[in-house]
C-alpha positions in Angstrom: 96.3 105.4 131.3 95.6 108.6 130.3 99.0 109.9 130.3 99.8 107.4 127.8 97.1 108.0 125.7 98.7 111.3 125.5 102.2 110.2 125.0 100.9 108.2 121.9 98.7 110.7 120.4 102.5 112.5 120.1 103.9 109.3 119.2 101.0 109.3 116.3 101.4 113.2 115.2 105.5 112.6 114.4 104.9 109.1 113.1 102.6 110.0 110.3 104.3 112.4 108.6 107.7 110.1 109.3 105.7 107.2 107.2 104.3 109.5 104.2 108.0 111.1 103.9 109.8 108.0 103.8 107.0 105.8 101.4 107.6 109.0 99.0 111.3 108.6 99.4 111.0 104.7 98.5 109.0 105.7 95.7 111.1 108.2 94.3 114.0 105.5 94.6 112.4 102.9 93.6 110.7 104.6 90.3 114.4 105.7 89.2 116.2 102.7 89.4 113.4 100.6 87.0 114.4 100.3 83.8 112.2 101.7 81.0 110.6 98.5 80.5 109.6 98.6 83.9 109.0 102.3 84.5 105.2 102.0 83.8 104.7 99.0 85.8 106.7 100.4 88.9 104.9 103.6 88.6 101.9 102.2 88.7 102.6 100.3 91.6 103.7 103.0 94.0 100.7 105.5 93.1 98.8 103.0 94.4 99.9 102.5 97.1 100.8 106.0 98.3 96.7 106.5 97.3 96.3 104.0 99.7 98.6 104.8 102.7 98.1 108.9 102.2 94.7 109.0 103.9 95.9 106.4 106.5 98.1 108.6 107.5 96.3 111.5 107.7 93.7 109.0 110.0 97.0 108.2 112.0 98.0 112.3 112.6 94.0 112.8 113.3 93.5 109.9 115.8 96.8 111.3 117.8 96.0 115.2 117.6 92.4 113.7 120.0 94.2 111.6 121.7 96.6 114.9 122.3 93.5 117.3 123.2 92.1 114.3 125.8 89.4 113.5 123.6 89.1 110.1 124.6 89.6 110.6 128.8 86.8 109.5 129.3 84.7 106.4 127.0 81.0 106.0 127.2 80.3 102.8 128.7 77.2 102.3 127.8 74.8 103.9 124.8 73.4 106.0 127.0 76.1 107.9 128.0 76.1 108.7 124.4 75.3 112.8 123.2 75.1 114.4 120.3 76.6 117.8 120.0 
């Protein structure tokens, strides 16, 4: 189990970056074919939602850099197991 934890903490580090660089590349395609009466509204539309999905993805590259580094080997099973550092 833990060697797939690892395999999808990779999986997470390549796949965030892969989702920001492609939602950028929709946007950018997207933004240029709307016409100007559109432009504003389109615009508006996709820096929202890159606002949205850019700390998501950040999250995403976090989570599998832990995962990477065998942060989560070994879950506390009870609250007691639980330290502070």
């Amino acid at each position: 189990m833990n060697a797939l934890k690892k395999y999808l903490g990779i999986v997470w580090i390549l796949l965030s970056p892969s989702i920001v660089g492609f939602l950028i590349w929709q946007a950018a395609d997207k933004i240029g074919k709307a016409t100007e009466a559109t432009k504003a509204n389109v615009t508006l539309q996709w820096t929202i939602i890159l606002i949205i999905f850019f700390p998501i993805c950040i999250g995403l590259m976090i989570f599998g850099y832990y995962a990477l580094k065998d942060a989560y080997d070994h879950l506390p099973e009870s609250s007691a197991e639980i330290t502070d550092y």
